[in-house]
TORNUBA-227411 format. One record per residue (C-alpha): residue number from 1; residue in one letter; y, x, z. Coordinates in Angstrom, 3 decimals, padded with zeros to 6 digits. Layout:
% residues N
+-----+------+----------+----------+----------+
: seq : type :       yy :       xx :       zz :
+-----+------+----------+----------+----------+
: NUM :    a :        Y :        X :        Z :
...
+-----+------+----------+----------+----------+
% end
This chain:
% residues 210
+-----+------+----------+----------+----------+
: seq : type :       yy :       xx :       zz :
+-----+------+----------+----------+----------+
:   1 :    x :  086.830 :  016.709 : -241.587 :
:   2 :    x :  088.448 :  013.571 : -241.351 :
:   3 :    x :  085.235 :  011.657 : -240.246 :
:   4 :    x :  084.821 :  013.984 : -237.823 :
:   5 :    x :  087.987 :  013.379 : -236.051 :
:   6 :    x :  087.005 :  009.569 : -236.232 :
:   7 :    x :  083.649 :  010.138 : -234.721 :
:   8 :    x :  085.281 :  012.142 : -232.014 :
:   9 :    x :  085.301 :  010.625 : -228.276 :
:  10 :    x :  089.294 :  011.469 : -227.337 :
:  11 :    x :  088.794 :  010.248 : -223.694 :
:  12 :    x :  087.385 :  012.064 : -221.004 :
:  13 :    x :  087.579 :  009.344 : -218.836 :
:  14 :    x :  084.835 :  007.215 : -221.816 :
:  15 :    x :  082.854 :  010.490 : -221.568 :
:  16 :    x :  082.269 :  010.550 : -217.730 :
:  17 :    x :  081.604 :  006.865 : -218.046 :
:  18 :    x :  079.029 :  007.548 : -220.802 :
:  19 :    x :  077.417 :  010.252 : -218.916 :
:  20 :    x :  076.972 :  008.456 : -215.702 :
:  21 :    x :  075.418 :  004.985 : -217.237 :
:  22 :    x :  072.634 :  007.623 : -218.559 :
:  23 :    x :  069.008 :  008.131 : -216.883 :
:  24 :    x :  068.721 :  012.051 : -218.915 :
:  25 :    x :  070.462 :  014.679 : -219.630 :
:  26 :    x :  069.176 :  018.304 : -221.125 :
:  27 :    x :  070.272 :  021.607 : -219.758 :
:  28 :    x :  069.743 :  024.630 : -221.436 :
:  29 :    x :  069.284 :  027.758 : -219.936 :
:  30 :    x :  068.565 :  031.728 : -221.481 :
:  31 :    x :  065.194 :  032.852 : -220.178 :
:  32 :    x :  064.065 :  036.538 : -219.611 :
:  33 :    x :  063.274 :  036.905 : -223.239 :
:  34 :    x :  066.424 :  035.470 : -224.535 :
:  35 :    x :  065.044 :  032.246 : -226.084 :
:  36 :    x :  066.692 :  028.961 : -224.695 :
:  37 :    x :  064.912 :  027.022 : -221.977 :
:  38 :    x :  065.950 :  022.861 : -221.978 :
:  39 :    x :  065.060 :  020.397 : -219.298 :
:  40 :    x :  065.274 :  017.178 : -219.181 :
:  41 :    x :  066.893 :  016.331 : -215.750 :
:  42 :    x :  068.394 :  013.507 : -213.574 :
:  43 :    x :  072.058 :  014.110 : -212.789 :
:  44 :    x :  075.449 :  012.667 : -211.544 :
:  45 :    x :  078.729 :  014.050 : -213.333 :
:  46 :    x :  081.339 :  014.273 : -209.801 :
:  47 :    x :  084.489 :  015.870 : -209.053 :
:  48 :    x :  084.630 :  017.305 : -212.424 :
:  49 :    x :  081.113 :  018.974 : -212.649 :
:  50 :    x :  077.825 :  018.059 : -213.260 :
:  51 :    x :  074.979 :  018.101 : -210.171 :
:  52 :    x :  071.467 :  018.458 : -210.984 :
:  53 :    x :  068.621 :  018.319 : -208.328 :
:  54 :    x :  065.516 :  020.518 : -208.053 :
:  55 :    x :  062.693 :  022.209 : -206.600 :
:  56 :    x :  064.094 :  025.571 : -205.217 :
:  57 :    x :  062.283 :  027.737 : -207.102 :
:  58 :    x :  061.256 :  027.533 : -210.998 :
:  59 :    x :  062.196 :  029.297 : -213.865 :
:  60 :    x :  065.306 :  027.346 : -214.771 :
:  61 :    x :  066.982 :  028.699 : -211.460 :
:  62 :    x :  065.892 :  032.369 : -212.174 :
:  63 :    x :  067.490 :  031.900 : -216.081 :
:  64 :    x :  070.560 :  030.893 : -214.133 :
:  65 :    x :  070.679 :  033.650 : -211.670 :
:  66 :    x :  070.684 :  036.339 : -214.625 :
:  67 :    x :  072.577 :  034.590 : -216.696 :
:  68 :    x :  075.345 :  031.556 : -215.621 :
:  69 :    x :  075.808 :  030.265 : -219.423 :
:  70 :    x :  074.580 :  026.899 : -220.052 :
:  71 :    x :  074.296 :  024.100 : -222.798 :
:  72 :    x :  074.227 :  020.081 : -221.400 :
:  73 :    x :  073.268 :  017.307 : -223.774 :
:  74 :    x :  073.385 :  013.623 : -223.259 :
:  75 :    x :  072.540 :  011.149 : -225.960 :
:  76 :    x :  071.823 :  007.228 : -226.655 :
:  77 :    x :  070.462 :  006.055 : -230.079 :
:  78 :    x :  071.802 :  002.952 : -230.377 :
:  79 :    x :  070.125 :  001.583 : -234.003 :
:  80 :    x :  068.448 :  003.268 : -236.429 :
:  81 :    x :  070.017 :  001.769 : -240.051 :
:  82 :    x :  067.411 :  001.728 : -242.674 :
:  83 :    x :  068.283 :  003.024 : -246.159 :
:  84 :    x :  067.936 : -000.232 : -247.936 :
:  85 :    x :  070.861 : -001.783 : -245.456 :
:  86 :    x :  072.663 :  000.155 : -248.653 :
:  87 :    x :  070.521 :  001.309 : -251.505 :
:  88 :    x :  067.196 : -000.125 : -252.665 :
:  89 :    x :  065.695 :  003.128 : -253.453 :
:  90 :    x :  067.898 :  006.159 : -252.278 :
:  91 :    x :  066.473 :  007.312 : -248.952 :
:  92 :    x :  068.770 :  009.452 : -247.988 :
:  93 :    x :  071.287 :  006.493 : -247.007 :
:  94 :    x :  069.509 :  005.936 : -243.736 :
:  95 :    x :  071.534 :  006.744 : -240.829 :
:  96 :    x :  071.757 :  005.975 : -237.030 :
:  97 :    x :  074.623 :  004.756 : -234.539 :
:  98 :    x :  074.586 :  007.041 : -231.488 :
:  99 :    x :  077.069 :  008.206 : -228.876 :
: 100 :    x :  076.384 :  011.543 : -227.339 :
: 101 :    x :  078.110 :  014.389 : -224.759 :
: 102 :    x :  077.473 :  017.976 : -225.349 :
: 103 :    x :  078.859 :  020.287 : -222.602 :
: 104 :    x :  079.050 :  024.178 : -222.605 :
: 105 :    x :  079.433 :  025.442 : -219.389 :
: 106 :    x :  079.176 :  027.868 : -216.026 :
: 107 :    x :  076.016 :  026.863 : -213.627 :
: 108 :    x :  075.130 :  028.176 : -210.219 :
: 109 :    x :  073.493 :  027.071 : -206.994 :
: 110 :    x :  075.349 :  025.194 : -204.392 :
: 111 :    x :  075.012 :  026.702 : -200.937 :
: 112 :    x :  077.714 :  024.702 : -198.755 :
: 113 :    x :  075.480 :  021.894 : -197.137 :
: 114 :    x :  078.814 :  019.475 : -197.435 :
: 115 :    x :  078.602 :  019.860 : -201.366 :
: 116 :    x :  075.043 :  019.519 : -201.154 :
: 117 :    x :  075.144 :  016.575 : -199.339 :
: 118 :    x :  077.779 :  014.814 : -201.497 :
: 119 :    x :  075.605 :  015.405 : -204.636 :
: 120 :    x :  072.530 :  013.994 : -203.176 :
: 121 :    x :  074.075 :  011.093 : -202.309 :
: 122 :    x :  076.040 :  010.460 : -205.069 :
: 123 :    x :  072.517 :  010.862 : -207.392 :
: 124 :    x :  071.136 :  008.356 : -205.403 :
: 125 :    x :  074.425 :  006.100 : -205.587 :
: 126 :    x :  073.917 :  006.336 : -209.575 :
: 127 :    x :  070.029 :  006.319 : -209.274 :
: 128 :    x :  069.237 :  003.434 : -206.698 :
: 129 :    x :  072.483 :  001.258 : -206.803 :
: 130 :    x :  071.011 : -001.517 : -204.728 :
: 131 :    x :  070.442 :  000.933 : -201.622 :
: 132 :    x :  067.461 :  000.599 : -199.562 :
: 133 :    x :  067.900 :  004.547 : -197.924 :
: 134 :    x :  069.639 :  006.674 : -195.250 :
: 135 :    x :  072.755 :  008.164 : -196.325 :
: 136 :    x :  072.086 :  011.974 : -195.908 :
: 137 :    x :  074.401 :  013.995 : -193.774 :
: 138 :    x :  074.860 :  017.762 : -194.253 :
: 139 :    x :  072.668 :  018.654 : -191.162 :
: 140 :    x :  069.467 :  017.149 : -192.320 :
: 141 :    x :  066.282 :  019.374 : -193.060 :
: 142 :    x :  066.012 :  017.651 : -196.614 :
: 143 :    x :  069.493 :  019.563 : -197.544 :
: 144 :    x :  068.172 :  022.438 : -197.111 :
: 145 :    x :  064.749 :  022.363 : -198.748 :
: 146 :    x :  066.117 :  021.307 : -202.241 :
: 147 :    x :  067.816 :  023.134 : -204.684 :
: 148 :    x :  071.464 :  021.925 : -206.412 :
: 149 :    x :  072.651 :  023.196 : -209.639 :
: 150 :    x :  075.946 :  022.830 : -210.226 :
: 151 :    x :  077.748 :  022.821 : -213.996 :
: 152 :    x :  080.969 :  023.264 : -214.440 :
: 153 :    x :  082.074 :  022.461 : -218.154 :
: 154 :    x :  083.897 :  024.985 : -220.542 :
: 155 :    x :  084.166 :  022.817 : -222.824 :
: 156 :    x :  082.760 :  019.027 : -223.080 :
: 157 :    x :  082.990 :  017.097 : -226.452 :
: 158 :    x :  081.822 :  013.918 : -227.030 :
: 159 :    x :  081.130 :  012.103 : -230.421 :
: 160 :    x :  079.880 :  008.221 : -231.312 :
: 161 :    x :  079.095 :  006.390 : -234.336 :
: 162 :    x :  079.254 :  002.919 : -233.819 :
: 163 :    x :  080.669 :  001.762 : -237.373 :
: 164 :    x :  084.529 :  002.605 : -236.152 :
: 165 :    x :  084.807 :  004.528 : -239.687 :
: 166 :    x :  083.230 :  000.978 : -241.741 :
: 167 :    x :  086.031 : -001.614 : -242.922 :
: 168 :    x :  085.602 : -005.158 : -241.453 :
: 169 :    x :  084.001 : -006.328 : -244.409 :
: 170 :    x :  081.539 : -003.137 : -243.878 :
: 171 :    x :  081.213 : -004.007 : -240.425 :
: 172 :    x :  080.263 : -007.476 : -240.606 :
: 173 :    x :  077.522 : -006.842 : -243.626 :
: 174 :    x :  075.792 : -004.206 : -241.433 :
: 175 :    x :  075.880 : -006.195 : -238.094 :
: 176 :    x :  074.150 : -008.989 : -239.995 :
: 177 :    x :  071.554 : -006.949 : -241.292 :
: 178 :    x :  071.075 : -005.276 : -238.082 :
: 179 :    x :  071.003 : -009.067 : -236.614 :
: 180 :    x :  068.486 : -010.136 : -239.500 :
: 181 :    x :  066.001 : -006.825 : -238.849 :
: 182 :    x :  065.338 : -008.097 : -235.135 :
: 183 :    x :  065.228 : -004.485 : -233.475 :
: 184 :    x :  065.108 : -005.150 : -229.536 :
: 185 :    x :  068.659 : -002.923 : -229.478 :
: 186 :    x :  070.175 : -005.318 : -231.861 :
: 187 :    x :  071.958 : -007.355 : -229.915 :
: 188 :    x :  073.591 : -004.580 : -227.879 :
: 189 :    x :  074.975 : -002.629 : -231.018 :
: 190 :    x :  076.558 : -005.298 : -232.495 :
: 191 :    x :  078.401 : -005.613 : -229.549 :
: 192 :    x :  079.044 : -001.497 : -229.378 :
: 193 :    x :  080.398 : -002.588 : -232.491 :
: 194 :    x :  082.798 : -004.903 : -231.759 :
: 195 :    x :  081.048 : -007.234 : -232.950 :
: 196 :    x :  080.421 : -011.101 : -231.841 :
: 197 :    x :  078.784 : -014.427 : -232.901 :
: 198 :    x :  080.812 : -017.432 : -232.702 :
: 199 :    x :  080.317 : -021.025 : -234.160 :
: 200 :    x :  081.464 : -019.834 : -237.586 :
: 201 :    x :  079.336 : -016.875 : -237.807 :
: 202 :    x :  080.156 : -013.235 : -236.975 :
: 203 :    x :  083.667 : -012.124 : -236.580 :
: 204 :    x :  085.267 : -008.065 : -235.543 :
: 205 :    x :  086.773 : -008.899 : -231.854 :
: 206 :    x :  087.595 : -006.202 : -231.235 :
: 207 :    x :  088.302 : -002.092 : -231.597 :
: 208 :    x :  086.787 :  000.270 : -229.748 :
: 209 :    x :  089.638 :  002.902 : -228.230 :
: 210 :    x :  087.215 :  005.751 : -227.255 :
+-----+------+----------+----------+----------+
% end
């Protein structure tokens, strides 16, 4: 239980910033038939909710209709550690640093034209950054012919393993291995891990407050 609380994400405001530097998220819906229905989906978390566009009719919307009770997932494997990083023959030592959201929460369709609006163009604020479109305004034909699916969260936890629950000593020994196995992430989760090169070799700068 105590590792738990370690790998816990305590601030909301890391949690929207996590979810909005990420491409997918998953929602879950209950179909007619009671089994769960995920779909991966582009999305924008705003004014305490998340926004989802789609096509106005489909399944997911009809699962939502009958029943407003959702799951959201958002995840980012960040290195996959190979058992022999700690154990030349015990397989069950491999492990992976990740940081991931998990929302339960209330969905419906947005009908104002103003909220609408101010989801569309926030998506394509996160999506397309550098511009190059109209802004939208609320009277435009396009508001109308998609569909917005709103999600507002119950309950939102967020967890990450990024070596905060290693010793320095711990830390450094598994950013050098992670450093010596060349992945094309490796760079990046050192630093996730507080962790940097300098002349004399590789040194904790810092601690992640998440």
């Amino acid at each position: 239980m105590q590792l738990l609380g370690r790998l816990e994400i305590k601030s909301k405001e890391k949690i929207i910033e996590f979810l909005n530097q990420q491409e997918t998220g998953r929602v879950s819906s209950i179909d007619k038939d009671g089994f769960p229905q995920i779909i991966p989906m582009n999305f924008v978390y705003a004014n305490d909710a998340i926004y989802m566009h789609s096509h106005p009719k489909g399944e997911k919307l009809e699962n939502i209709s009958k029943n407003s009770k959702v799951g959201f997932e958002v995840d980012q494997s960040l290195e996959f550690l190979p058992s022999y990083f700690t154990s030349p023959t015990d397989a069950s030592q491999a492990d992976t640093l990740y940081i991931s959201v998990v929302i339960k929460g209330k969905a419906s369709l947005v009908s104002d034209p103003k909220e609408k609006t101010m989801a569309l163009n926030d998506l394509m604020k996160k999506y397309q950054p550098e511009g190059g479109y109209e802004k939208l305004t609320h009277d435009m034909k396009v508001v109308e012919e998609v569909a917005i699916i709103k999600v507002v969260p119950v309950t939102m936890r967020g967890k990450y393993k990024i070596g905060q629950h290693w010793d320095k000593k711990t830390r450094l020994e598994i950013a050098k291995k992670i450093l010596e196995r060349n992945s094309s992430t490796a760079q990046n989760t050192i630093k996730m891990m507080g962790v940097t090169k300098t002349k004399d070799g590789l040194q904790v700068s810092e601690e992640r407050n998440w």
